[in-house]
C-alpha positions as CSV (number, residue, x, y, z in Angstrom):
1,X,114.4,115.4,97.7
2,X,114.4,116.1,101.3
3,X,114.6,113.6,104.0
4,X,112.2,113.8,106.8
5,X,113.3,110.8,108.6
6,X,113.7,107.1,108.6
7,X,112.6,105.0,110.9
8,X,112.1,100.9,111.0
9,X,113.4,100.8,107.3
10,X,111.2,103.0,105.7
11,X,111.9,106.5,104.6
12,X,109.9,109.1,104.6
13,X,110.4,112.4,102.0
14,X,109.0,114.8,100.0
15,X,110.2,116.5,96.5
16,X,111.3,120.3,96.3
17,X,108.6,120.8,93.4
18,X,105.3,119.4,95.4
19,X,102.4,120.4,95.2
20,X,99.4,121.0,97.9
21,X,97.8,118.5,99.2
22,X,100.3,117.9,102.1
23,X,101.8,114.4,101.1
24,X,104.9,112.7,102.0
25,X,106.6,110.2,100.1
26,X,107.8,106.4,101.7
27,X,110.0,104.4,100.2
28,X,111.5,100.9,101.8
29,X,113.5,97.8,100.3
30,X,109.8,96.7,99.0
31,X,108.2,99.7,97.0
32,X,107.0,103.7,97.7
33,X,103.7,105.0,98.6
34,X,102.6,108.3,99.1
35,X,100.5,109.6,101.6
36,X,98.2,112.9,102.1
37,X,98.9,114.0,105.9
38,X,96.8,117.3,105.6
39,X,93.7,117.8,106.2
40,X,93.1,114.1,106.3
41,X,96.0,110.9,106.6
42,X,95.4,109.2,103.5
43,X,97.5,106.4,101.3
44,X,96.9,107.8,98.0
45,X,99.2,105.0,96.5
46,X,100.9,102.5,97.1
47,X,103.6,100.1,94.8
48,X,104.8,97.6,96.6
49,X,104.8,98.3,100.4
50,X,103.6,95.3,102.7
51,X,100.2,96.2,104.4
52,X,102.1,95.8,107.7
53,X,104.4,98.5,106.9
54,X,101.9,100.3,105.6
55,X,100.7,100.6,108.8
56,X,103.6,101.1,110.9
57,X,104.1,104.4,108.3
58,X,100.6,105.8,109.4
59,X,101.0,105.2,112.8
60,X,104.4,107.4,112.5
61,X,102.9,109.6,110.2
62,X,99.9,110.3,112.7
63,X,102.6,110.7,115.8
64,X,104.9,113.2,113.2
65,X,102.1,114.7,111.4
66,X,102.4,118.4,112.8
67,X,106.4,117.8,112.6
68,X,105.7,116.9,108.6
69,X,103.5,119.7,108.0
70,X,105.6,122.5,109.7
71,X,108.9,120.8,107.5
72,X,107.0,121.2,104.4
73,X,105.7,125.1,105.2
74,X,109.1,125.6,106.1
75,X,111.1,124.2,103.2
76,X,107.8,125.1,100.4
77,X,107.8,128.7,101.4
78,X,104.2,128.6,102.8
């Protein structure tokens, strides 16, 4: 389960055995979400994550979302 980054307490990941749409994973002290970064930014679920941080993660997902997408090409094989 690689590590993308982690920044103001959240964590952001993705599984070795994902599957297409581009997602990443979050995870804080709270609860995980996911979200689709490719083609569109969208929280496909969420358990437990404050709507504040909710927002923080799209805002760094929408500043990293060409570093998230080339990490998954590169560790998926695409």
């Amino acid at each position: 389960m690689p590590t993308l980054f982690e920044l103001f307490g959240i964590r952001f990941y993705f599984y070795s055995d994902e599957h297409l749409p581009i997602h990443v994973h979050i995870e804080n002290g709270d609860g995980r979400a996911k979200v689709n970064v490719y083609p569109v930014i969208q929280i496909v679920s969420n358990n437990g994550i404050k709507p504040k941080d909710i927002k923080k993660a799209l805002v760094i997902i929408e500043t990293y979302q060409d570093d998230i997408i080339d990490a998954w090409r590169k560790y998926h094989g695409e």
